[in-house]
C-alpha positions in Angstrom: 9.9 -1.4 8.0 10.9 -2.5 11.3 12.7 -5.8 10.9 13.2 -7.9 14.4 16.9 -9.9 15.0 14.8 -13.1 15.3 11.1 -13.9 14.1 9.0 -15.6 17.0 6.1 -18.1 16.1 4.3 -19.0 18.7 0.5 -19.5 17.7 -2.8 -19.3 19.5 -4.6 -22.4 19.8 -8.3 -21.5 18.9 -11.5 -23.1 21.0 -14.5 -23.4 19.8 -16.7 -19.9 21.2 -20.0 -20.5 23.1 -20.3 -17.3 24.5 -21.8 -14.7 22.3 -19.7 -11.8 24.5 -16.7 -13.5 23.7 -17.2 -13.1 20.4 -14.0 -11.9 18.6 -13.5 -9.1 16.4 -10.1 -9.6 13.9 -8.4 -8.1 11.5 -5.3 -8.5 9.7 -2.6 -5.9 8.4 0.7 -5.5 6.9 3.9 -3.7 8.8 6.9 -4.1 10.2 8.2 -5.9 7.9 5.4 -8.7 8.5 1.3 -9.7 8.5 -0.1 -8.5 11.5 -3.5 -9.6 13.6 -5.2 -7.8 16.1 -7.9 -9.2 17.7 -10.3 -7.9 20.7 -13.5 -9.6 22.8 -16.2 -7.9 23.8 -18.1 -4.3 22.7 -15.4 -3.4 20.5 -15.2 -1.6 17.0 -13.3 -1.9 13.9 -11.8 1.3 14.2 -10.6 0.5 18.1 -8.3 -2.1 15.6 -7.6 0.2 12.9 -6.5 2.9 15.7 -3.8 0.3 16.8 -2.6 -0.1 13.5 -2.2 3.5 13.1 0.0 4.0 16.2 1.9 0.7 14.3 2.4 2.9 11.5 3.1 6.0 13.8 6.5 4.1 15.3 7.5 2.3 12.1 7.5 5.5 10.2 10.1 6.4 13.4 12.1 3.4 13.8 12.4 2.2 10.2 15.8 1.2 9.2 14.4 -0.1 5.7 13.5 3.4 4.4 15.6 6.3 3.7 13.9 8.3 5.9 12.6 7.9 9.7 14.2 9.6 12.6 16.6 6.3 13.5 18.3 6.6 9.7 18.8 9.9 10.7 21.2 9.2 13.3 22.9 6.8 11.0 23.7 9.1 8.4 24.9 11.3 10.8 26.7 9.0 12.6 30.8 9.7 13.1 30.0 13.9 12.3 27.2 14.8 15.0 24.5 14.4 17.3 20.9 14.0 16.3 17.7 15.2 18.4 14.9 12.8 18.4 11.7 12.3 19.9 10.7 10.9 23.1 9.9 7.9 22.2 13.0 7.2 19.9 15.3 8.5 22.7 13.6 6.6 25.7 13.7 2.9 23.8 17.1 3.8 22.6 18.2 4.5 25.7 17.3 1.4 27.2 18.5 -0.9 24.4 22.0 0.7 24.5 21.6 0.1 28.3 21.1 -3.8 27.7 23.3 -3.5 24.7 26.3 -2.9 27.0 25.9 -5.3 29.4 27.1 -7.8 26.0 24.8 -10.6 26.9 24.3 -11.2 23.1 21.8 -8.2 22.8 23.1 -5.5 20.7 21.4 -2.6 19.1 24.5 -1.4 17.2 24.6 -4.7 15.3 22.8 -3.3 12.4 26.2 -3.4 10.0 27.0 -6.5 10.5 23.2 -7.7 9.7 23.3 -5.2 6.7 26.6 -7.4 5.7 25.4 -10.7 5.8 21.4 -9.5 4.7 20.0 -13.6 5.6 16.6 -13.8 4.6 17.0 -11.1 1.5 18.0 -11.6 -1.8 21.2 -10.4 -1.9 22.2 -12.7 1.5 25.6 -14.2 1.4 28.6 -15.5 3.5 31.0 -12.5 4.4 34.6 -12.7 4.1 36.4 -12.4 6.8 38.2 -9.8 6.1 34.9 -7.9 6.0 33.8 -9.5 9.0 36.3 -7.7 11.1 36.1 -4.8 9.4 32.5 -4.2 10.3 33.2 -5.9 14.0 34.7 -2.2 14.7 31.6 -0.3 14.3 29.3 -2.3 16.0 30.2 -1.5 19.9 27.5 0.3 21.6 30.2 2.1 23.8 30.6 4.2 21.1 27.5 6.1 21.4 26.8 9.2 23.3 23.6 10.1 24.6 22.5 13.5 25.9 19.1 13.3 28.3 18.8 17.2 28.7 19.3 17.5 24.2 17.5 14.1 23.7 20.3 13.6 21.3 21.7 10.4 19.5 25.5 10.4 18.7 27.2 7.3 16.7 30.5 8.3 17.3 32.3 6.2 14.3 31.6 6.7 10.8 29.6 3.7 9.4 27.9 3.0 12.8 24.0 1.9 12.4 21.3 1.3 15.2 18.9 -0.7 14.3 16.3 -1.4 17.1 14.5 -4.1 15.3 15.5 -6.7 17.9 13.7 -4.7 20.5 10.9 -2.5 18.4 8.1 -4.7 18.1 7.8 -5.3 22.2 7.9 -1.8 22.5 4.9 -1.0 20.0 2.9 -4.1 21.3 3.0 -2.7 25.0 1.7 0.5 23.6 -1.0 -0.6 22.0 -1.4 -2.7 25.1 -1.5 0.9 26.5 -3.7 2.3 24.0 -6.5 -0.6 24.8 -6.3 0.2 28.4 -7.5 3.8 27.6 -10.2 3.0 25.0 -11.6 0.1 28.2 -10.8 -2.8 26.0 -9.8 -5.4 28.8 -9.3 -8.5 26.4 -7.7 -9.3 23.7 -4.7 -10.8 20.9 -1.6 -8.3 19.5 0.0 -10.3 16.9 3.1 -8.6 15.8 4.2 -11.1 13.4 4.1 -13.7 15.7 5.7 -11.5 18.9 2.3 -11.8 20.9 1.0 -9.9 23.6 -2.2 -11.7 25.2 -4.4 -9.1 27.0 -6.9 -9.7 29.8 -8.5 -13.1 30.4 -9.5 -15.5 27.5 -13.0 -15.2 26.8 -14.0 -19.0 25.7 -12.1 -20.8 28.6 -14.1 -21.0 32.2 -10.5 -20.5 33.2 -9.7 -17.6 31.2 -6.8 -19.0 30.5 -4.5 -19.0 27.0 -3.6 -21.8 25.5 -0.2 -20.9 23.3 1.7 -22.8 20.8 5.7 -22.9 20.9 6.7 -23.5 17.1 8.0 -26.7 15.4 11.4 -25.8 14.7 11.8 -27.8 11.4 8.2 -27.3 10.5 6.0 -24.8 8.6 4.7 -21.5 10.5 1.9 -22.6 13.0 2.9 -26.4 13.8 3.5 -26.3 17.4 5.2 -29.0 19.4 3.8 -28.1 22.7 0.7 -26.1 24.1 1.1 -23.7 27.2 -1.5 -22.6 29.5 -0.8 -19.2 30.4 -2.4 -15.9 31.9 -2.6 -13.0 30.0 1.4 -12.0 28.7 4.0 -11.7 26.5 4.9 -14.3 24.4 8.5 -13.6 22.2 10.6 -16.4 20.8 13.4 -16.1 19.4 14.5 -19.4 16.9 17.2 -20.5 14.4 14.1 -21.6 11.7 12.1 -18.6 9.9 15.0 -16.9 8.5 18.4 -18.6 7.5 21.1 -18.8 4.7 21.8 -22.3 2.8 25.7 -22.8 0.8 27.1 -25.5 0.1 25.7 -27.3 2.4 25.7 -25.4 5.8 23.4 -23.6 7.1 23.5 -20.0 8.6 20.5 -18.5 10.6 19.8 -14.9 11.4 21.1 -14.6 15.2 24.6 -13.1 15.1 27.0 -12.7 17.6 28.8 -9.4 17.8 31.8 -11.0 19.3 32.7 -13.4 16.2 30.3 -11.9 13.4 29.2 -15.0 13.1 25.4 -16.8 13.5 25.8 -17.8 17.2 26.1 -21.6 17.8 24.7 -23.7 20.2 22.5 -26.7 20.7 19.3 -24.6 20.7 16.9 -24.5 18.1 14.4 -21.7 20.0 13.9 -20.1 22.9 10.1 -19.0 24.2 9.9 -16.5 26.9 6.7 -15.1 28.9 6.7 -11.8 30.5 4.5 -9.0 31.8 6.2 -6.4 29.3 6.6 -7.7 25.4 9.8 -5.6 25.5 11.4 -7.7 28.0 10.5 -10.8 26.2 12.2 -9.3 23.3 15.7 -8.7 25.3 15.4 -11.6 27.6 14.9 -14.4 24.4 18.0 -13.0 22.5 20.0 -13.4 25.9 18.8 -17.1 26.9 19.5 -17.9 23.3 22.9 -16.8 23.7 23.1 -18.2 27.2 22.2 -21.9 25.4 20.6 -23.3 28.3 18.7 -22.4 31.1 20.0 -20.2 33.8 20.1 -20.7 37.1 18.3 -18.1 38.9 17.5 -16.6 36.2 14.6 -13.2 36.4 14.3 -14.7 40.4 14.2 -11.0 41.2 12.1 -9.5 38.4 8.5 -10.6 38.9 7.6 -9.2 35.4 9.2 -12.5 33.9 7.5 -15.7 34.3 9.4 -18.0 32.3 10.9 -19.4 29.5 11.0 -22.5 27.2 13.7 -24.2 25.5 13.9 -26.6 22.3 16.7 -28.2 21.5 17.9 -29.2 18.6 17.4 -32.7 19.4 14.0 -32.2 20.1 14.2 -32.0 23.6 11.8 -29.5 25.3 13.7 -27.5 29.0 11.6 -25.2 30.9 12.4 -22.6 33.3 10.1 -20.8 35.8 7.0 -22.0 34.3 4.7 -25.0 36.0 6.0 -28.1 33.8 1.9 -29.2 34.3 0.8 -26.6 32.3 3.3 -27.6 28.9 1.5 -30.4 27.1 3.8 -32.0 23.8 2.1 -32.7 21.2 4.0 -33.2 18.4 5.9 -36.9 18.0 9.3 -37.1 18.8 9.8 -33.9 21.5 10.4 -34.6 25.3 10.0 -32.6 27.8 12.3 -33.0 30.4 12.2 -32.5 33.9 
């Protein structure tokens, strides 16, 4: 299974339906590591949905760092004696995480030993010494892959290397199934990845045709929100300090590590929300404002395919950037949002 770096919960806000078109058709899965809902208006089938989930299947069954087998844990066990040829797809979302990877903006795809050595939210989770915290800091720089374009070949140059493309994976699979809609005509819709959403078309039961999103309480249980957005059809990825996290002794360790300390990173943030054309780009662009702590000034002002991002601090303070602060309503006591 597919696990992501962070687990984003943001949640639809359901209306009541009046429109017999709009009528939804759901249905819920398991992959990736988490439950999945796919959901489509209009003259749609069950097996339109069960199709998606088969194309889930078809790219966890590649990317899988949780199995002994996939094409990605072949690369790993080959890693520091030779190259390994992979498929198209494996090679072009590698490709561009490595890209990112290397820019060191708190993305990394070659983190994957140091999240095998502190395992938070598994049984065996603990607090690393730090002698084996530097240890594994050496085989975690993506400059030590190589990557061939003519052989589409995957080289972890160090022994003990490991990609893991879990912080990245689940955009990718929601924009093809994003893809896979467009082909079959299915022009609205929900792609629930485990909370990594991906809203399709316009929304059936608003006269807008509008969504109306949830960004997650960060103390609270899955699905309290603390603020609604009203969004067109997007990407919706957060990444937050809450879902998974280690307790000892008093202090408390969450899931987003730095590669440059092996160490949860540490800041005043408690999530970060961002909306995007492309779920991938949500993916990289969370783990990077998260890192960044705050918002950045002119940030994505020259990519159009991100509209915006929103902050919650630990304090329960609520930033926004790029987004119209009149469509963000709080509505759980407590949060401000500020100006």
């Amino acid at each position: 299974m597919v696990e992501s770096k962070r687990l984003p919960w943001s949640k639809i806000h359901p209306d009541p339906i009046t429109n017999i078109a709009a009528k939804p058709l759901s249905k819920q899965y398991y992959g990736l590591g988490t439950t999945i809902n796919l959901t489509t208006f209009g003259t749609t089938t069950a097996a339109d949905l069960d199709t998606a989930y088969d194309l889930i299947a078809y790219y966890e069954d590649l990317l899988t760092v949780n199995r002994s087998e996939s094409e990605l844990m072949a690369v790993n066990q080959a890693a520091g004696s030779r190259p390994v040829q992979v498929s198209a797809g494996v090679y072009s979302l590698t490709k561009r995480a490595i890209a990112v990877s290397r820019q060191q903006l708190g993305f990394n795809a070659a983190i994957g030993p140091l999240v095998k050595l502190w395992d938070i939210g598994f049984n065996d989770a603990h607090v690393p010494s730090q002698a084996e915290i530097n240890q594994t800091l050496t085989v975690i720089d993506p400059n030590q892959i190589e990557l061939n374009d003519r052989d589409q070949t995957i080289f972890l140059k160090q022994a003990g290397m490991q990609l893991d493309l879990g912080g990245i994976a689940k955009g990718f699979i929601a924009d093809r199934i994003k893809d896979l809609w467009a082909a079959r005509g299915i022009n609205s819709g929900l792609i629930d990845l485990g909370g990594n959403l991906l809203l399709v078309g316009p929304q059936p039961s608003h006269a807008d045709g509008l969504w109306r999103v949830g960004v997650q309480a960060p103390q609270d249980q899955r699905g309290q929100a603390v603020a609604v957005v009203k969004t067109p059809a997007c990407s919706v990825v957060t990444s937050g300090i809450y879902e998974r996290h280690l307790d000892i002794n008093g202090k408390t360790y969450h899931h987003i590590l730095d590669s440059l300390t092996g160490y949860p990173r540490s800041n005043d943030l408690a999530s970060v929300t961002v909306f995007s054309k492309y779920s991938i780009d949500g993916e990289i662009q969370t783990t990077e404002l998260f890192f960044a702590g705050q918002p950045q000034a002119g940030w994505a002002q020259d990519d159009p395919d991100i509209y915006g991002a929103v902050f919650v601090t630990k304090d329960n303070k609520i930033l926004v950037s790029g987004l119209d602060p009149a469509n963000i309503q709080v509505i759980a006591p407590g949060f401000e949002l500020l100006p």
